[in-house]
BASE-178903 format. One record per residue: x, y, z of N, C-alpha, C in turn; residue in one letter. Coordinates in nm, 2 decimals, decimal comma. Example, Ala and Ser with C-alpha at 12.3 -4.5 7.8 and 13.67 -1.06 7.14 Angstrom:
% residues 2
+--------+--------+--------+--------+--------+--------+--------+--------+--------+------+
:    n_u :    n_v :    n_w :   ca_u :   ca_v :   ca_w :    c_u :    c_v :    c_w : code :
+--------+--------+--------+--------+--------+--------+--------+--------+--------+------+
:   1,32 :  -0,57 :   0,78 :   1,23 :  -0,45 :   0,78 :   1,32 :  -0,33 :   0,78 :    a :
:   1,28 :  -0,22 :   0,71 :   1,37 :  -0,11 :   0,71 :   1,29 :   0,00 :   0,79 :    s :
+--------+--------+--------+--------+--------+--------+--------+--------+--------+------+
***
This chain:
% residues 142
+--------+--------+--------+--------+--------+--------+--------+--------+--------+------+
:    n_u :    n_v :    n_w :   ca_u :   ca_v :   ca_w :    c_u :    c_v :    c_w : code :
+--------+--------+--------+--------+--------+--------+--------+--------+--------+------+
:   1,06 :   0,89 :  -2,45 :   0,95 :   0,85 :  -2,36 :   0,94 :   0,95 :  -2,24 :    x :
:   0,86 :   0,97 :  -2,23 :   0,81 :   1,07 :  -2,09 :   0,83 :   0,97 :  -1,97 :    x :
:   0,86 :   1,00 :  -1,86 :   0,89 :   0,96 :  -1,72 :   0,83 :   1,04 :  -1,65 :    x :
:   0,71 :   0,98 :  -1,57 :   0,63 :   1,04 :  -1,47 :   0,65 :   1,04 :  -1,33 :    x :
:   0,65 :   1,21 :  -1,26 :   0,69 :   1,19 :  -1,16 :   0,55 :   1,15 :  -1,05 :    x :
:   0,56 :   1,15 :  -0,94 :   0,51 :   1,08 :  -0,83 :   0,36 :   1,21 :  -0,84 :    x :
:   0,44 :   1,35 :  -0,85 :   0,32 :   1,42 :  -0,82 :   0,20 :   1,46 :  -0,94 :    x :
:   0,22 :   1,36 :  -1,01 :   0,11 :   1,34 :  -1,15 :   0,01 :   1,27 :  -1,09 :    x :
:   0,08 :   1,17 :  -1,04 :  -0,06 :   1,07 :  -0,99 :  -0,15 :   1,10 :  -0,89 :    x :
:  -0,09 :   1,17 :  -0,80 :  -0,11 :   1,24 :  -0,71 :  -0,23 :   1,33 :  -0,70 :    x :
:  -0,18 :   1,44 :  -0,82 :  -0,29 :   1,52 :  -0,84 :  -0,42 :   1,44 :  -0,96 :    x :
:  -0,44 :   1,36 :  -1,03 :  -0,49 :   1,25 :  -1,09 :  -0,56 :   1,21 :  -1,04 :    x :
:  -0,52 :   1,14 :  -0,92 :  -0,62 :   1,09 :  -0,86 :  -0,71 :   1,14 :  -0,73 :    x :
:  -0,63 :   1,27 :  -0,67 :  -0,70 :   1,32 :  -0,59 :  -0,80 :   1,43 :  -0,61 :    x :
:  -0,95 :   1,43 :  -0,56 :  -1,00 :   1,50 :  -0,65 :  -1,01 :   1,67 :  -0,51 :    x :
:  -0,92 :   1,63 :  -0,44 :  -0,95 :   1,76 :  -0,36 :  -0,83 :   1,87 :  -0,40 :    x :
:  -0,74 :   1,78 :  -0,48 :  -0,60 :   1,83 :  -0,50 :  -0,66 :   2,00 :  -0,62 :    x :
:  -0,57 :   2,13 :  -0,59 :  -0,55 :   2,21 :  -0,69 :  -0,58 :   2,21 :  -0,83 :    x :
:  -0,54 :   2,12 :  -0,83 :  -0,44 :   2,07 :  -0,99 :  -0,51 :   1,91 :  -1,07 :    x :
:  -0,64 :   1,88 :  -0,98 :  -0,71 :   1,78 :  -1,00 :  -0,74 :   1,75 :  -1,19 :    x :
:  -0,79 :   1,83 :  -1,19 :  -0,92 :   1,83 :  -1,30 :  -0,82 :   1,88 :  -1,45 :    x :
:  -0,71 :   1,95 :  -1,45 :  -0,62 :   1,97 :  -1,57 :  -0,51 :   1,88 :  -1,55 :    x :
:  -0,46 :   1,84 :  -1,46 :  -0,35 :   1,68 :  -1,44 :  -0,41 :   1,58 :  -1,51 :    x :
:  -0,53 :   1,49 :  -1,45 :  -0,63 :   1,38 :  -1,50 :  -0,64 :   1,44 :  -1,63 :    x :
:  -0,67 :   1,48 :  -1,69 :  -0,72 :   1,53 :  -1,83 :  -0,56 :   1,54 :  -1,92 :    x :
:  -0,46 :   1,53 :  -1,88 :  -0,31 :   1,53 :  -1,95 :  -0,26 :   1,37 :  -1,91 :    x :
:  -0,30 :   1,34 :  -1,75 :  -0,26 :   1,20 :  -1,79 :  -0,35 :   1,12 :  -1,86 :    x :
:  -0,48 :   1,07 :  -1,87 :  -0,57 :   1,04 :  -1,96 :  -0,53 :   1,07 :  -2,11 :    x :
:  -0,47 :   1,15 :  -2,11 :  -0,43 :   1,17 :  -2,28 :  -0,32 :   1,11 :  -2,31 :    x :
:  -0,24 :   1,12 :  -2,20 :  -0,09 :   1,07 :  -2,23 :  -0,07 :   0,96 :  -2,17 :    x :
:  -0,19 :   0,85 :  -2,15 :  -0,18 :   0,74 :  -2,10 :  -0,29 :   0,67 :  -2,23 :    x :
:  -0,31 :   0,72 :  -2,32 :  -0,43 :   0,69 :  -2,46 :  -0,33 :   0,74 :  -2,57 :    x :
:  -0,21 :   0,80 :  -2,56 :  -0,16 :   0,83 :  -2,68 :  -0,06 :   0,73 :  -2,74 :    x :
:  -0,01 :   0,72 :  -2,88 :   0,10 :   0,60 :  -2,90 :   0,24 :   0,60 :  -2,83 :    x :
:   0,31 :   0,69 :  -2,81 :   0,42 :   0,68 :  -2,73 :   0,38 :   0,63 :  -2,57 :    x :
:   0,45 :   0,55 :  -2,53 :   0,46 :   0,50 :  -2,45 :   0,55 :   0,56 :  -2,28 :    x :
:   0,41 :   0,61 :  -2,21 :   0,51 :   0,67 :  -2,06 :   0,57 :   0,54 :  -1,99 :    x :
:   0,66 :   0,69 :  -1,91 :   0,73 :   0,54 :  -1,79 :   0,66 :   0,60 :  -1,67 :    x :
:   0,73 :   0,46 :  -1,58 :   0,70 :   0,50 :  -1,43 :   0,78 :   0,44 :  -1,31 :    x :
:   0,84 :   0,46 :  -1,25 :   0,91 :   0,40 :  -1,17 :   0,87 :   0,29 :  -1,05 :    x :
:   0,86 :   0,23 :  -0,96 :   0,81 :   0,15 :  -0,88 :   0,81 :   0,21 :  -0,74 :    x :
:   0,96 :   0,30 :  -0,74 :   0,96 :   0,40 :  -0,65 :   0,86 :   0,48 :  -0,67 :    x :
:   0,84 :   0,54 :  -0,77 :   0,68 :   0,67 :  -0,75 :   0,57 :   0,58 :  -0,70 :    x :
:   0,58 :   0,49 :  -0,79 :   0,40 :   0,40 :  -0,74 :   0,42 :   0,40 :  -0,58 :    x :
:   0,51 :   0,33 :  -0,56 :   0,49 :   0,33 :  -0,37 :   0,50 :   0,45 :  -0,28 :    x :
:   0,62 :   0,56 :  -0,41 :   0,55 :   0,71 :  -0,33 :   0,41 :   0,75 :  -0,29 :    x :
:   0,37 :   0,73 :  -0,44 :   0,20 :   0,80 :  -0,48 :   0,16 :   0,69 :  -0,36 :    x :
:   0,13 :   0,61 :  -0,33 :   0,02 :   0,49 :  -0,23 :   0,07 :   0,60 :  -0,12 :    x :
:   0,23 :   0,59 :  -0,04 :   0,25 :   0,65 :   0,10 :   0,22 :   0,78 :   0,13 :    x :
:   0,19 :   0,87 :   0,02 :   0,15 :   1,01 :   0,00 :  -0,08 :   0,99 :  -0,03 :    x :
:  -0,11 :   0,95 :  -0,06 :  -0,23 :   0,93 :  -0,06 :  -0,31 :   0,88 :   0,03 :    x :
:  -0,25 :   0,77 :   0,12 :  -0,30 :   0,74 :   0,22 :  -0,23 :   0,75 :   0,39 :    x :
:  -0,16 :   0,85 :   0,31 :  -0,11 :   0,94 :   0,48 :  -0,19 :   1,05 :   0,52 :    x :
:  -0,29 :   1,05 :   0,68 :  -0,33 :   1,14 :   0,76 :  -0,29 :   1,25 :   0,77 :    x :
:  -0,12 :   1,27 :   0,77 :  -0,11 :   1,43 :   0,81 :  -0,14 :   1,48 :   0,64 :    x :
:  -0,12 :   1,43 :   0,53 :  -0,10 :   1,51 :   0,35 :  -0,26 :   1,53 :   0,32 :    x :
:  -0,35 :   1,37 :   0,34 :  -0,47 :   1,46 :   0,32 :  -0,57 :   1,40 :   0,46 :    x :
:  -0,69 :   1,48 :   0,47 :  -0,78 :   1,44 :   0,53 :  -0,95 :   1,44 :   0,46 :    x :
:  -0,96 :   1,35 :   0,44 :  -0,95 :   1,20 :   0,52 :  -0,83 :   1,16 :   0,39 :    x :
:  -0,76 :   1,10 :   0,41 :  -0,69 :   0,97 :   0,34 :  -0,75 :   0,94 :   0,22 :    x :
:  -0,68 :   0,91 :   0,16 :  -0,76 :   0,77 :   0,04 :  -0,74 :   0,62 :   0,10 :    x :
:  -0,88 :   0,58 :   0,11 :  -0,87 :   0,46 :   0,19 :  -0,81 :   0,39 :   0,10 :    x :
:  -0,73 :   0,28 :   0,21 :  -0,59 :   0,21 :   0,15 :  -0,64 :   0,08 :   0,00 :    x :
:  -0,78 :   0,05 :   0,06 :  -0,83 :  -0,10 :  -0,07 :  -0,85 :   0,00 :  -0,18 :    x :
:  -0,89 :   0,14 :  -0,23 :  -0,94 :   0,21 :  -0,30 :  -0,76 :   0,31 :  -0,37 :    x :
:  -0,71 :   0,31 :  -0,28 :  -0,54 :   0,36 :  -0,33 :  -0,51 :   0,21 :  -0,39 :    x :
:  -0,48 :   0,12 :  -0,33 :  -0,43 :  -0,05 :  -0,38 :  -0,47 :   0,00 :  -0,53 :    x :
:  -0,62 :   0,00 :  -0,55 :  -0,66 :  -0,05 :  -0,67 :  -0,63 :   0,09 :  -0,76 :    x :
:  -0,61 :   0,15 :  -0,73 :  -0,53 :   0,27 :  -0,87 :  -0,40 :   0,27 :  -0,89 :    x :
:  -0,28 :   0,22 :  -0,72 :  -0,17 :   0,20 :  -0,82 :  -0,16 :   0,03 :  -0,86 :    x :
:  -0,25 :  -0,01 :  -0,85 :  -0,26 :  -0,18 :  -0,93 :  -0,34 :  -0,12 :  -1,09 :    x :
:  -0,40 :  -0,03 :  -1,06 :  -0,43 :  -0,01 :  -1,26 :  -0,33 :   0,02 :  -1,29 :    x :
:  -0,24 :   0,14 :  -1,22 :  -0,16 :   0,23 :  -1,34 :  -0,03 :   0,12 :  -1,35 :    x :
:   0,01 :   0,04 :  -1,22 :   0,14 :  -0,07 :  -1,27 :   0,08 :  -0,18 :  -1,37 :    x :
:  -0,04 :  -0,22 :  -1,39 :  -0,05 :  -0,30 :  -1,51 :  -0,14 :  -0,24 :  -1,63 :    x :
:  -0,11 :  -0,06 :  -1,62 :  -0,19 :  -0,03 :  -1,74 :  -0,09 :  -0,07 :  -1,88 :    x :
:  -0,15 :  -0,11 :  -1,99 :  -0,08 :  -0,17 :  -2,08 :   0,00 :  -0,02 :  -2,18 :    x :
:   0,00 :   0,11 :  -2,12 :   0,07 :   0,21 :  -2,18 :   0,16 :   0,28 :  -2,08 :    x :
:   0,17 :   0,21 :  -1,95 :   0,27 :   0,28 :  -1,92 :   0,36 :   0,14 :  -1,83 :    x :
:   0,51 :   0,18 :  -1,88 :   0,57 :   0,10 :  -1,87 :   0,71 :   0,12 :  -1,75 :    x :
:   0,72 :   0,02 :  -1,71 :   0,78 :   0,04 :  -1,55 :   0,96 :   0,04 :  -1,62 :    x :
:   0,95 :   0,17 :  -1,56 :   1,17 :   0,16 :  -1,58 :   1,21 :   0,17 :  -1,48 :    x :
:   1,31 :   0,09 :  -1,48 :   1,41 :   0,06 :  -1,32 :   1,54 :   0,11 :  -1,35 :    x :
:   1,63 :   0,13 :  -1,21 :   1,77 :   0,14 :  -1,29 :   1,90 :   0,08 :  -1,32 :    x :
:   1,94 :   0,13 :  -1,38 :   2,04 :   0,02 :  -1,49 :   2,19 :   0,05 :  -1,44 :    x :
:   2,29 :   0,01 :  -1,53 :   2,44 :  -0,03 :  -1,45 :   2,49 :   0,10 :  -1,43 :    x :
:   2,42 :   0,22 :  -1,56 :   2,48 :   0,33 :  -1,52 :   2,43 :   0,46 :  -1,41 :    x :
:   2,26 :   0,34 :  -1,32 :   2,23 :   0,50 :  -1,25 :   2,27 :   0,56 :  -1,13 :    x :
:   2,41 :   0,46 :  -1,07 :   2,43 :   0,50 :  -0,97 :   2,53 :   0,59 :  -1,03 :    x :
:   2,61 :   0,63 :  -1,07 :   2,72 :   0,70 :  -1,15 :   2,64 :   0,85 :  -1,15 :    x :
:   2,55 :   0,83 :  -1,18 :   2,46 :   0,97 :  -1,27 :   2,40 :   0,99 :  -1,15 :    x :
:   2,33 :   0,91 :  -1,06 :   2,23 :   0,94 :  -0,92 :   2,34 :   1,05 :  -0,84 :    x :
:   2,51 :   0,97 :  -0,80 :   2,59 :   1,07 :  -0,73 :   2,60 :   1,17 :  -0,77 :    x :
:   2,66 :   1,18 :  -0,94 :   2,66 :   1,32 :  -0,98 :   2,59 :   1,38 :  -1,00 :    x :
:   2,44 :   1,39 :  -0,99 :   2,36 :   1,48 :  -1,03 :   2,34 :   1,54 :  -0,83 :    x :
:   2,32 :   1,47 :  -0,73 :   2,37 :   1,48 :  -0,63 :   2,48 :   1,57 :  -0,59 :    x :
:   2,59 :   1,58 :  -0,64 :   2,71 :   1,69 :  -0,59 :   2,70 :   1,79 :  -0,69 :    x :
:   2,63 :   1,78 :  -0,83 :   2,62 :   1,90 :  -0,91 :   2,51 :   1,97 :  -0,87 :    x :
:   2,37 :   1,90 :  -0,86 :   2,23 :   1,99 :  -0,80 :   2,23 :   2,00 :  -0,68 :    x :
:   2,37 :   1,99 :  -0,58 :   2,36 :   2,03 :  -0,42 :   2,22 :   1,97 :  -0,36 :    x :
:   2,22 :   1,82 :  -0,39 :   2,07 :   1,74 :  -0,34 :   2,14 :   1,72 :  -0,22 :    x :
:   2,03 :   1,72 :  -0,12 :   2,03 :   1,70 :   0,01 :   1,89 :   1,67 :   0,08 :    x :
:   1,88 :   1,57 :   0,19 :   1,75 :   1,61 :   0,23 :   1,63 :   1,57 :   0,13 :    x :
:   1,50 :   1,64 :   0,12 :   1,42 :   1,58 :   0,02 :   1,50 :   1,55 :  -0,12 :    x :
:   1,53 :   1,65 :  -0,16 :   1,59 :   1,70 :  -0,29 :   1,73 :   1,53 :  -0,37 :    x :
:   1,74 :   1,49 :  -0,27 :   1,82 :   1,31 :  -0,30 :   1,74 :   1,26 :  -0,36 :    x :
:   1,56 :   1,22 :  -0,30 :   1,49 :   1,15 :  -0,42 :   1,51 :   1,19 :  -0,54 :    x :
:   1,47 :   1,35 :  -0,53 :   1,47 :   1,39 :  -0,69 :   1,57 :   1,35 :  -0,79 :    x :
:   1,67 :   1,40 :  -0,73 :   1,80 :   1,37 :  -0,79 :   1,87 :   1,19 :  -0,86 :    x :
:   1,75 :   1,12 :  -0,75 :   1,75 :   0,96 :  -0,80 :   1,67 :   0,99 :  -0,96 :    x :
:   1,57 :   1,01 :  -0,94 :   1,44 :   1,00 :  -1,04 :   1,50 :   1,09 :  -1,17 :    x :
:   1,58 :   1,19 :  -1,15 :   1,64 :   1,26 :  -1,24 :   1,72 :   1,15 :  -1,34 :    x :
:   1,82 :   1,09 :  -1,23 :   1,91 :   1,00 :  -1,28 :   1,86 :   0,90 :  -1,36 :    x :
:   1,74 :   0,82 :  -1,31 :   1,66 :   0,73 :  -1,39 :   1,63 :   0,79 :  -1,49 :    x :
:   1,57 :   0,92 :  -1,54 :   1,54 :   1,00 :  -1,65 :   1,63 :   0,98 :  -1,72 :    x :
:   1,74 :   1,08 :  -1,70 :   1,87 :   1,07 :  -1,80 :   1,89 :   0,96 :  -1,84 :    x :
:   1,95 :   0,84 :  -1,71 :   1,99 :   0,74 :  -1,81 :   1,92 :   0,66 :  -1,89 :    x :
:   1,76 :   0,69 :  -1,89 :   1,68 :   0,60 :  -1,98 :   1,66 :   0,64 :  -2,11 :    x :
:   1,69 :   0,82 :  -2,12 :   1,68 :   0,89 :  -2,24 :   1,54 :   0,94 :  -2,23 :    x :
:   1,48 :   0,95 :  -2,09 :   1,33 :   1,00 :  -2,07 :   1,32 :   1,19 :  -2,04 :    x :
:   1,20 :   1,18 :  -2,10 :   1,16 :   1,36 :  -2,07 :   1,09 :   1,35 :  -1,91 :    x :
:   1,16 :   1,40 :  -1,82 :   1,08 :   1,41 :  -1,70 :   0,96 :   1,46 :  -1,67 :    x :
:   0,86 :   1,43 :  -1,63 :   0,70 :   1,52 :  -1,67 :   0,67 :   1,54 :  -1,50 :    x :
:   0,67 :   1,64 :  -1,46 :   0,68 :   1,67 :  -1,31 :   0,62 :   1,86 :  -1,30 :    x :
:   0,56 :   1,88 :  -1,19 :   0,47 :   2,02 :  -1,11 :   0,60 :   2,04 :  -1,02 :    x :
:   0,71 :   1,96 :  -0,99 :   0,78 :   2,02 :  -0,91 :   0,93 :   2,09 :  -0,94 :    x :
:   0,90 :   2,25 :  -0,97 :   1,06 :   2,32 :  -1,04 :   1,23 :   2,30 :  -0,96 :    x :
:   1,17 :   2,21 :  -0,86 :   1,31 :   2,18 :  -0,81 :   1,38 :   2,07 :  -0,89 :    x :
:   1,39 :   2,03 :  -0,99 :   1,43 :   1,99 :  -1,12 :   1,50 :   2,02 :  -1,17 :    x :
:   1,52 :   2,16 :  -1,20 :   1,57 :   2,25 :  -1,26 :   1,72 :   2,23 :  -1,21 :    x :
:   1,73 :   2,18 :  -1,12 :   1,92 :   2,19 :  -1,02 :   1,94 :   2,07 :  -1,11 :    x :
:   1,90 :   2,01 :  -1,20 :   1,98 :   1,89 :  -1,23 :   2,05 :   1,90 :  -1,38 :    x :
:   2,12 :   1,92 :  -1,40 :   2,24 :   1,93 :  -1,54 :   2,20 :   1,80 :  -1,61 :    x :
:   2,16 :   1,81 :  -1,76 :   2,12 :   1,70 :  -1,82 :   1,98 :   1,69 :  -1,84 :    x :
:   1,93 :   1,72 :  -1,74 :   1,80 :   1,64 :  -1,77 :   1,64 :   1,71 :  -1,81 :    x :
:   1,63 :   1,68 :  -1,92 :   1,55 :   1,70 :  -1,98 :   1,36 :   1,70 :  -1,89 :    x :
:   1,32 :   1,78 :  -1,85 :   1,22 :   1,77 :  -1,78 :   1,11 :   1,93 :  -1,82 :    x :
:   0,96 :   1,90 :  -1,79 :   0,86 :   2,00 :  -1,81 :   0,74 :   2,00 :  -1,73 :    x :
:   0,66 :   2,04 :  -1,75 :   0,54 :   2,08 :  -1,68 :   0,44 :   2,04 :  -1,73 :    x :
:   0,37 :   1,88 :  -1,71 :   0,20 :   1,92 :  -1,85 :   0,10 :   1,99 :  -1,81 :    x :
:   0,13 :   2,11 :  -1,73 :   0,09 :   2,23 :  -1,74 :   0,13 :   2,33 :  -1,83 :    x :
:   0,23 :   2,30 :  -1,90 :   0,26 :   2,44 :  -1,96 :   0,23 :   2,38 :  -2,15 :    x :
+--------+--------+--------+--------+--------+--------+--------+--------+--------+------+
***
């Protein structure tokens, strides 16, 4: 299963974003194909607190118009919410003292952990990923 990181939706839904118009067109596909993505509950409330923060964009995505996109993508019927399980703190530390996470770089290293232990391919624009031993991660850019 693919596991989607925060900055998919990100660029998906924002249409001022870089990376608008070739993101939306990979998640649209891979939100219509038979395998089944994940998503965390932590990303969805990333994606809302990143979308409708002042200093990231201007103007905002107004908050009733953010609600209702991460309220599609948490009950879209192909992408499916993974939490974590008895082994992600085990794997969260160690990917943490092996990828030298610190600072931003701890979230990742969470979301890494969720990856691994669910057996998910990480699908992420961001190469700071790369520090994590195990985990299987790419670009649907490339």
């Amino acid at each position: 299963m693919k596991l989607l990181d925060v900055n998919i939706f990100i660029y998906a839904h924002r249409e001022d974003s870089d990376r608008h118009a070739e993101i939306k067109t990979w998640l649209e596909k891979a939100l219509s194909a038979e395998e089944t993505c994940g998503v965390s509950e932590l990303v969805l409330s990333a994606c809302l607190r990143i979308i409708t923060h002042r200093k990231i964009f201007n103007p905002p995505t107004p908050l009733p118009n953010a609600l209702d996109f991460i309220q599609q993508l948490h009950t879209h019927p192909n992408l499916l919410i993974v939490s974590p399980g008895r082994k992600h703190w085990e794997i969260f530390l160690r990917l943490c003292r092996e990828g030298d996470a610190r600072g931003n770089l701890v979230s990742d290293a969470y979301h890494a952990a969720l990856a691994i232990e669910n057996g998910c391919e990480w699908i992420t624009t961001d190469r700071d990923f790369a520090r994590f031993p195990g985990l299987k991660w790419r670009s649907p850019l490339e």
